[in-house]
Structures are given as C-alpha cells and as structure tokens.
C-alpha positions as CSV (number, residue, x, y, z in Angstrom):
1,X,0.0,0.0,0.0
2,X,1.1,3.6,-0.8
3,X,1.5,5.5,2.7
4,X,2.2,9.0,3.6
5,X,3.1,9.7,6.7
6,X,3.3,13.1,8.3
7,X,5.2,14.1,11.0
8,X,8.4,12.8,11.6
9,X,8.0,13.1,15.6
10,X,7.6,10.3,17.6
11,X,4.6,9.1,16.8
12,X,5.7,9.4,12.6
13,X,9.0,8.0,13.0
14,X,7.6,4.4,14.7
15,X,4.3,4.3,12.3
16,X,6.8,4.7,9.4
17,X,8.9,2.4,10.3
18,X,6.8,0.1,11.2
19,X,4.8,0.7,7.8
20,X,8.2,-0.3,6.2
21,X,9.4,-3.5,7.4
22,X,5.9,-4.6,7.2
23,X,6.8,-4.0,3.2
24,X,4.2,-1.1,2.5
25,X,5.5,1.8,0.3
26,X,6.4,4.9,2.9
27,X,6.4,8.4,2.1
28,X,7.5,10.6,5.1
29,X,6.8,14.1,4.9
30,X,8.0,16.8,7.7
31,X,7.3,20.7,7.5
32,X,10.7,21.3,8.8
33,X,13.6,20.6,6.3
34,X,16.1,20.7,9.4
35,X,14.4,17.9,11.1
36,X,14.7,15.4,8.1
37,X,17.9,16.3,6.9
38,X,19.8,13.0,7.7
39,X,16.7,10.9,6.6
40,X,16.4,12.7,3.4
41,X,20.4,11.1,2.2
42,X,19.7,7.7,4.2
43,X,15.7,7.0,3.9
44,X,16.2,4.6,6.6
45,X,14.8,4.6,10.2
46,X,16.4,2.5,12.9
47,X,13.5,1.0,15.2
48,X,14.6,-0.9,18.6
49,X,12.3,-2.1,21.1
50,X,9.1,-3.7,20.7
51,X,9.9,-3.4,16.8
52,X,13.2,-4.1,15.5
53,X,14.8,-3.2,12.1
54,X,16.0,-0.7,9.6
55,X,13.1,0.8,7.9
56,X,13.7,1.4,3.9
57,X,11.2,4.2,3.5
58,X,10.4,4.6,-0.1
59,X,10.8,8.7,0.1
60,X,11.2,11.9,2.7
61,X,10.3,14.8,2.0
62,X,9.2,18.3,3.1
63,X,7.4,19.1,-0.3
64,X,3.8,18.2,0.3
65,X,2.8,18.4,-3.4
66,X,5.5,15.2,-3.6
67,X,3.8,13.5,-0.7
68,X,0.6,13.8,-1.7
69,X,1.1,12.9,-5.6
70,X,-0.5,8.9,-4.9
71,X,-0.8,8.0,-1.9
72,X,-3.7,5.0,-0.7
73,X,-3.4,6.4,2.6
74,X,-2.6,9.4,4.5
75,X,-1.7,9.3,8.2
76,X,-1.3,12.5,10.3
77,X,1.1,11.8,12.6
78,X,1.8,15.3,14.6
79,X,0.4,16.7,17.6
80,X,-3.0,18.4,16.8
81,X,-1.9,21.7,17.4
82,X,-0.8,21.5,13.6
83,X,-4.1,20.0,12.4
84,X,-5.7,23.1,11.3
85,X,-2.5,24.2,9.3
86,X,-2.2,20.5,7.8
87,X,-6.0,20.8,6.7
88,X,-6.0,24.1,4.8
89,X,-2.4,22.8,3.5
90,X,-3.4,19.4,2.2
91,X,-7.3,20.7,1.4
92,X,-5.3,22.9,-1.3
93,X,-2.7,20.0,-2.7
94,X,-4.6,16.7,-2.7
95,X,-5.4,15.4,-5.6
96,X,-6.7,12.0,-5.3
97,X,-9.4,10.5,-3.5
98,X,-7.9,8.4,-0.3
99,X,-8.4,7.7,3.5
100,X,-6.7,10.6,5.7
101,X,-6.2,9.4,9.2
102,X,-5.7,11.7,12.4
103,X,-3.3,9.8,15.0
104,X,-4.9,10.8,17.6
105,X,-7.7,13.5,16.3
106,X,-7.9,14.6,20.1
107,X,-11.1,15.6,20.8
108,X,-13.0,17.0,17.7
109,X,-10.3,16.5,15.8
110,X,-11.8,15.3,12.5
111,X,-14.7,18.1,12.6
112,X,-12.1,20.6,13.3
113,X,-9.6,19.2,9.7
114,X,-12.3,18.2,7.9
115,X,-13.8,22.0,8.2
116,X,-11.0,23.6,7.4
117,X,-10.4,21.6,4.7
118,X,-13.7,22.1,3.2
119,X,-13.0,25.8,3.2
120,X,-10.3,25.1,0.5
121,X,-13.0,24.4,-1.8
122,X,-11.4,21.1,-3.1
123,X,-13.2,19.1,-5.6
124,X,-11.3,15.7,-3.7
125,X,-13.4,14.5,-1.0
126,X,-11.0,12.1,1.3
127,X,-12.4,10.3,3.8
128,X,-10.8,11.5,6.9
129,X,-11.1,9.6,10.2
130,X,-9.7,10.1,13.4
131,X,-8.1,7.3,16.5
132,X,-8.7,7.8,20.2
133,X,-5.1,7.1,21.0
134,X,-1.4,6.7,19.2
135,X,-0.7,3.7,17.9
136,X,2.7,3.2,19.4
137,X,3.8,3.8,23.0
138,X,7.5,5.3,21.2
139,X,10.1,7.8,21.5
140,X,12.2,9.4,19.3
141,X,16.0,9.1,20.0
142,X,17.6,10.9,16.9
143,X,15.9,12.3,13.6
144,X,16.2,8.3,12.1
145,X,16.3,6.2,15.1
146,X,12.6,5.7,17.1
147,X,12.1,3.3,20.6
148,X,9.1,1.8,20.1
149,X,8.2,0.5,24.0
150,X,4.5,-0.8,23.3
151,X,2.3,-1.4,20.4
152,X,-1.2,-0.5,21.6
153,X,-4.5,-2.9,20.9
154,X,-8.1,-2.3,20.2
155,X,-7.7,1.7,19.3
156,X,-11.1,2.9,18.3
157,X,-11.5,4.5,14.9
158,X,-14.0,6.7,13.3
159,X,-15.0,8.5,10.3
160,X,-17.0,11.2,9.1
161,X,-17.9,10.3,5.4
162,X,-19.5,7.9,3.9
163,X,-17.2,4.6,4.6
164,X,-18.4,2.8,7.4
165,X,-16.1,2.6,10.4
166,X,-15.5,-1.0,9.7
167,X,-14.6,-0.3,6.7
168,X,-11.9,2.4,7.4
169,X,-10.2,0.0,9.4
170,X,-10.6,-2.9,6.5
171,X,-8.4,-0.2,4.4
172,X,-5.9,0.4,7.1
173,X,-2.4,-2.1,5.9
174,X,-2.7,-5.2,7.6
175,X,0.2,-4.2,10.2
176,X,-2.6,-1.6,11.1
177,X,-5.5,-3.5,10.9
178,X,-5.3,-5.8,14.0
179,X,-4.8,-2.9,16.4
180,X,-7.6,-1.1,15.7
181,X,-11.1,-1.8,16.1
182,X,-14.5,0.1,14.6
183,X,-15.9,3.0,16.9
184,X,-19.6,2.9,17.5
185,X,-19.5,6.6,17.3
186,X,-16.7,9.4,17.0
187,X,-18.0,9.9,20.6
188,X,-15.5,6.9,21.3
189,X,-12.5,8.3,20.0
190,X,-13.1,12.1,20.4
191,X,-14.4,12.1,24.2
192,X,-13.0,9.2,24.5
193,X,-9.7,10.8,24.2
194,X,-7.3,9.6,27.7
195,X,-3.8,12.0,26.9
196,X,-6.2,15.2,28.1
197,X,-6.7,13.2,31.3
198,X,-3.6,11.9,32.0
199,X,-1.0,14.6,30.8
200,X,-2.4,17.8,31.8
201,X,-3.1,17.8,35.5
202,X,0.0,16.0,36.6
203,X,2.8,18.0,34.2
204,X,1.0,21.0,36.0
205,X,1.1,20.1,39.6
206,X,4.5,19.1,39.5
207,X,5.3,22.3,37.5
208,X,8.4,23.4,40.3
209,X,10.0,19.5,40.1
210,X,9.8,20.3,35.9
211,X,11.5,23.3,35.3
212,X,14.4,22.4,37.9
213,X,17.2,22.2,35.9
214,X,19.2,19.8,38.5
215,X,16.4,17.3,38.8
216,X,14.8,14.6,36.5
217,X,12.2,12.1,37.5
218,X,9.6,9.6,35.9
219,X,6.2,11.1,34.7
220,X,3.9,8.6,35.2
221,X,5.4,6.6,38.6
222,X,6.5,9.4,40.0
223,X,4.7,12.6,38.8
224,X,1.4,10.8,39.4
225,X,0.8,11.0,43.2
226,X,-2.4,9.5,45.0
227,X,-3.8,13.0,45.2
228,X,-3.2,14.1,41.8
229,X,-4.5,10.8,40.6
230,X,-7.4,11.3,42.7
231,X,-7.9,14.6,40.9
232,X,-7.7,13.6,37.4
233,X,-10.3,10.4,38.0
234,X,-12.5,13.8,38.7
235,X,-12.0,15.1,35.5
236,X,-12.4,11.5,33.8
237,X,-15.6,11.3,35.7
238,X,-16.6,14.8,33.7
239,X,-15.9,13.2,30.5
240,X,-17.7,10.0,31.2
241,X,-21.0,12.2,32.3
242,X,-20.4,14.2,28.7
243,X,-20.4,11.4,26.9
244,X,-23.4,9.6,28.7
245,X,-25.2,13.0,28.3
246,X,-25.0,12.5,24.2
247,X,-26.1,8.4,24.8
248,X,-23.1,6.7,24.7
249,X,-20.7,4.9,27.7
250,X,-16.5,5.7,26.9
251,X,-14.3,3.8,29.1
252,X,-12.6,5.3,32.3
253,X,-9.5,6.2,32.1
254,X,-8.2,3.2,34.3
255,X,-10.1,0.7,32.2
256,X,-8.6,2.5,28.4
257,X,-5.0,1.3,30.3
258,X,-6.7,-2.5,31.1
259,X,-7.9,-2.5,27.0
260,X,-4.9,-0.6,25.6
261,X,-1.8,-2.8,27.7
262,X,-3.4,-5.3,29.0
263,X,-3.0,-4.4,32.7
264,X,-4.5,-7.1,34.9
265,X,-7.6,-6.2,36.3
266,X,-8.3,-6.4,40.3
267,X,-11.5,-5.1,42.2
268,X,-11.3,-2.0,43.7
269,X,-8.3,-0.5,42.3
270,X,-7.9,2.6,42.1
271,X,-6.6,4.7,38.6
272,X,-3.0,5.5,40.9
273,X,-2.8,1.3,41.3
274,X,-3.3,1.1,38.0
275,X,-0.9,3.4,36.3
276,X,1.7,2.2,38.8
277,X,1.1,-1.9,37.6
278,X,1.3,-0.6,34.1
279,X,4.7,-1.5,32.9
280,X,5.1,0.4,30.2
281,X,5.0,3.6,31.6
282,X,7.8,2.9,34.7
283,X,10.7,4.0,32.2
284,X,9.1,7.1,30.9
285,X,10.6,10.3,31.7
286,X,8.9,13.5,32.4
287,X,9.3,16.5,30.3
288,X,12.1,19.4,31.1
289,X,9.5,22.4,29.9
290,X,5.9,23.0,30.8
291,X,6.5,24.3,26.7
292,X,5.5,20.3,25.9
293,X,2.7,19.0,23.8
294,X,1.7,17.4,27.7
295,X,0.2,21.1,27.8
296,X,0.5,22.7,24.5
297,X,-1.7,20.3,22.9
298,X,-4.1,18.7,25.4
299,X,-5.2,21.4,26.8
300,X,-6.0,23.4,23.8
301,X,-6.8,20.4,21.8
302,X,-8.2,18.2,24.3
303,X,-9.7,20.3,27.7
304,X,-10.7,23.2,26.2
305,X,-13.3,21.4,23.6
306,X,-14.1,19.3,26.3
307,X,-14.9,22.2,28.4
308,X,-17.3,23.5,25.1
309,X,-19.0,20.3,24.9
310,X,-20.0,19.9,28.6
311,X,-21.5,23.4,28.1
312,X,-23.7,22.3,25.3
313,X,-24.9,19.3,27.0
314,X,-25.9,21.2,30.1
315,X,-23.1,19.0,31.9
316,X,-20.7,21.1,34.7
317,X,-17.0,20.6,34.6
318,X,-15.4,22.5,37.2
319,X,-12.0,20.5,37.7
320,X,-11.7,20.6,33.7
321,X,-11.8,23.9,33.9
322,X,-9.9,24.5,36.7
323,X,-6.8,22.9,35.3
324,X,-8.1,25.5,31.6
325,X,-7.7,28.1,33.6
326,X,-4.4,27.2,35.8
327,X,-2.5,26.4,32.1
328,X,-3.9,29.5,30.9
329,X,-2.5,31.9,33.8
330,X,0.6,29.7,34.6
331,X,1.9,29.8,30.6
332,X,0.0,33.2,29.7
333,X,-2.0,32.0,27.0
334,X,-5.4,32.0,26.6
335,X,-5.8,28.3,25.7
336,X,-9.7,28.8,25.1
337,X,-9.2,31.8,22.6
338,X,-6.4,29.9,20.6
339,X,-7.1,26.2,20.7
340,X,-10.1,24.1,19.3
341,X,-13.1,25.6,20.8
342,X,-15.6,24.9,17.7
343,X,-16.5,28.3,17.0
344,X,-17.6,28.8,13.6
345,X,-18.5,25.2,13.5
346,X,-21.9,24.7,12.5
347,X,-23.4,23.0,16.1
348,X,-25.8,20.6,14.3
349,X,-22.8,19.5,12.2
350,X,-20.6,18.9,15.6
351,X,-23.9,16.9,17.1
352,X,-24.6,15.1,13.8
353,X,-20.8,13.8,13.4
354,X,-20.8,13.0,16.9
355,X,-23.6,11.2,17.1
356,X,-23.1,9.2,13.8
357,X,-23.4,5.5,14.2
358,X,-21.1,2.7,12.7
C-alpha cells in the first residue's frame, strides 16, 4: 500500500517504520527541512524495542505536493496543534481520492480538519477519520532512530464520510489492521480521548520539580501521586458524564490502560494502582518544559473542547476547567481563545458527526 506519513516526531517515526518492514510503500513528509535532513540522504529509520529493524522508506520529503502525488493512505502523525494548518495545507494539494487518518484526532479533531479543509474548496473529497489514541507507545532518540516501547491494541476508529467505520479499518495495511477496532461513534474516540486526562493535570502540579534544571524524574510513577491521581479520576468522571449526556458509555481512564496494555484487572483498584502496575509507563521520563505538547496540545486540543462540549450538554465541569484556567494563567495563554473551541463550527454539524453511528 502507498502510505504518507506526516510528522516525523515520535509518533511518525515508529508508524513509518513500522509501515516499512511490514513491506508497505512509505512516504514521510516533515514541515521542517532541518528535522529530516539525515533521513532525506539515508531514507532509513532505525526502530529498537518492541519493533526491530531498519526501515527502507520509499521517500522523505518536506514538499507536500510530492507527498501527496499517490498516496492510498494518509496518516497525520503530529500533535494536533498542527491539524488546522495541515487541513488548509493538504485541502489545497490533494489530488486524489484516499483515506486521511488523524493519529490521535484529540477531541473533535476530524470536525475541526475536515472543516478547514472544506474551506479550500477542493473538488477531492478524502475520507478522513480520526483514532482515540497513538498507535505506538515510542520515542524518538535521533531524527532516524525511534524506541518503540509498546504497540497499543483495540484503538477505536472513526469517520465522518460515507465509509463505514468497519470499513476504514478494512483499508488500514494489515500491520494496522489488528490494532484497531471500529468505533460505535466518533463519541469513542473524540471524548473518548485519555492524553487530556492523564498529561495535563500532573505536568502542571509538579510544575516546580519540571522546570528544575538539576532534577529529573519519571512522569507517570512518579509525577502521578495518590492526590493528583485522585484529581484527574474527577476530571475522567466529567468526560464519562459528557459522553453519557449524548447516549453513549467511553471507558474510564483506568479501564482504556486494562484495553490498551493489557494491565490485569483487580476489584477496587484505584486509577494511581493502576498506572503504577502498568509497565510500560515505569521507564518514561517526564518532560524538562511546561512548553510540551503534555500542555501545549491537550489542553487546547483536548480540555478546552471538552470544556465546550459539557457546556452544550448542560453538563458542569469544574476540575476541567480549573486545570483551563491554571495552564492558561501559569503559561500566559489563553488556551480557550487559541485552541479548538468549535466556534464557527456549525453546532448541528458537531452533534450530527458526533452522534453518527457505525
């Protein structure tokens, strides 16, 4: 299959990579020349870990009319604070009919693309789709070499156009294929989204212990206390009631890490139990800046529609809002007034793709 794959972050590097030495034909594409440099002369991506192998990617390449000239599939693998840029930028170069995927969409992330790329006025019509979660549990150690720790299962997927959910994921490669699983409703992946829950609280709290030059720690094991987990189950409990308020049942955070790693289940746990039994996350770092997509993306991209959509449904969200408004003073942006908060959205089109059933 004929892949694009944009982004060459984390997330990009271990998809393409993995794409490759599954023998699919890899296009990388990366706004930022800089970034790809060493990749553009080799076209290979070391991947250790989970996955093992040099990656022959077929091309890389920051000119998006050359990675857009054929491909089957595109996947959008950067953090969504780039998705409306990437919408307007691919809504004026694409120019055949394919499957776009957003890796993760966040919340409202394929109403948000597929808007702005409807504004370009481009007789192409893709479908695009969105997951609830990454992929790949990764990190990238060097602009070609990506440590891929986990390879996630049962990732919801959903759509907007006419395919069927189970269809999209029929059309994903087949190294795809067996991770992912149809969504009942973009409701699944879009509310359903964990990274708001579990990166912006705890990067915040633990602001001092982040920007201390002389002092690194793990995020999850560490970073994640008993109260702060406490706190965030709060704020999973806000997305749950959001979510039941528009007729649908998303897993808890603490049961998305039981689906998504397979952490064994015992009664009565607790979401801090939980996060502390799951292995993959013991030998993650945390960041060194609150200036990480932890904050710079979930809140904006995650919280703050979040935040919209609670006040649509009539449903309260005062610890979502709370942690809104403690980004928003502690990093001096106003997060609601520059990330996704659906305005100039049509709100029947935001209910009607929400509420769209497989």
């Amino acid at each position: 299959m004929k892949i694009t794959v944009i982004g060459a972050g984390n997330s990009g590097l271990a998809m393409a990579a993995h794409l490759a030495l599954t023998n699919n034909d890899v296009t990388l594409w990366n706004r930022s020349a800089e970034n790809i440099a060493s990749l553009k002369n080799s076209k290979t991506i070391q991947a250790i870990g989970k996955i093992n192998g040099n990656a022959r990617l077929t091309e890389v390449t920051d000119e998006i009319e050359v990675a857009l000239a054929d491909p089957d599939l595109v996947l959008v693998a950067t953090p969504a604070l780039a998705h409306r840029e990437l919408a307007i930028l691919i809504g004026r170069h694409l120019r055949k009919d394919c499957i776009i995927v957003l890796n993760p969409g966040r919340t409202c992330g394929a109403i948000d693309f597929s808007h702005y790329y409807c504004l370009q006025n481009n007789p192409i019509t893709p479908e695009i789709a969105e997951t609830q979660t990454v992929m790949h549990t990764c990190r990238k150690l060097a602009p070609d070499k990506v440590r891929i720790l986990a390879v996630k299962d049962s990732i919801y997927l959903a759509g907007l156009g006419n395919l069927s959910n189970a269809k999209i994921v029929d059309s994903l490669p087949e190294a795809m294929r067996e991770h992912f699983v149809p969504a009942a409703s973009m409701i699944q992946t879009s509310i359903g989204n964990v990274g708001m829950i579990l990166h912006c609280t705890p990067l915040l709290l633990n602001s001092g212990w982040t920007e201390n030059p002389d002092f690194t720690f793990r995020y999850y094991t560490d970073c994640i206390t008993p109260h702060i987990a406490a706190f965030i189950e709060e704020i999973d409990k806000e997305r749950l009631e959001i979510a039941e308020a528009m007729g649908y049942i998303v897993l808890s955070t603490q049961d998305w890490c039981y689906r998504s790693y397979h952490t064994e289940y015992v009664e009565g746990e607790t979401l801090y139990d939980v996060i502390n039994k799951t292995a993959v996350y013991h030998d993650i770092d945390a960041p060194s800046s609150l200036h990480h997509r932890y904050i710079l993306e979930d809140v904006p991209y995650g919280l703050v529609p979040l935040e919209m959509l609670g006040r649509l449904m009539n449903v309260d969200t005062p610890y979502t809002s709370l942690i809104v408004d403690l980004a928003s003073k502690l990093l001096r942006i106003d997060f609601r007034a520059t990330g996704r908060n659906l305005k100039g959205i049509n709100l029947q089109r935001i209910y009607s793709a929400l509420l769209r059933q497989d």
